[in-house]
C-alpha angles and dihedrals in degrees: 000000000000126000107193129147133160128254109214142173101266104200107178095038098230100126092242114105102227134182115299088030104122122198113243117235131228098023117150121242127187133201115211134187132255092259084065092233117064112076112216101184141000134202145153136237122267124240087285102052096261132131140185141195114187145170090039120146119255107279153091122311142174124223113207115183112204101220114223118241107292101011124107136205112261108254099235 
């Protein structure tokens, strides 16, 4: 299984990536176990904001996105 996604600037904080709205590249992401502590991999995004985690076992996982400086989660 893979588990990917993409961190982008969102600029009119609604949650929804539209149109305008470029990935940022270079972010770290971390995958973390079921238990929420052990982190199992880390990555960062590519030079449009994606990220993958693949070959991983069937299962529950956390995604933490590590936010640049500056830079804040969107609120939805």
């Amino acid at each position: 299984l893979s588990l990917g996604n993409l961190v982008w600037a969102d600029t009119n904080n609604n949650g929804v990536v539209d149109g305008g709205e470029a990935g940022i590249a270079g972010v770290a992401v971390r995958l973390i176990a079921a238990d929420g502590v052990t982190v199992l991999a880390t990555t960062t995004t590519d030079g449009s904001g994606l990220y993958l985690f693949s070959g991983l076992a069937p299962g529950t996982y956390f995604v933490e996105v590590v936010p640049p400086p500056g830079a804040t989660s969107s609120t939805d």
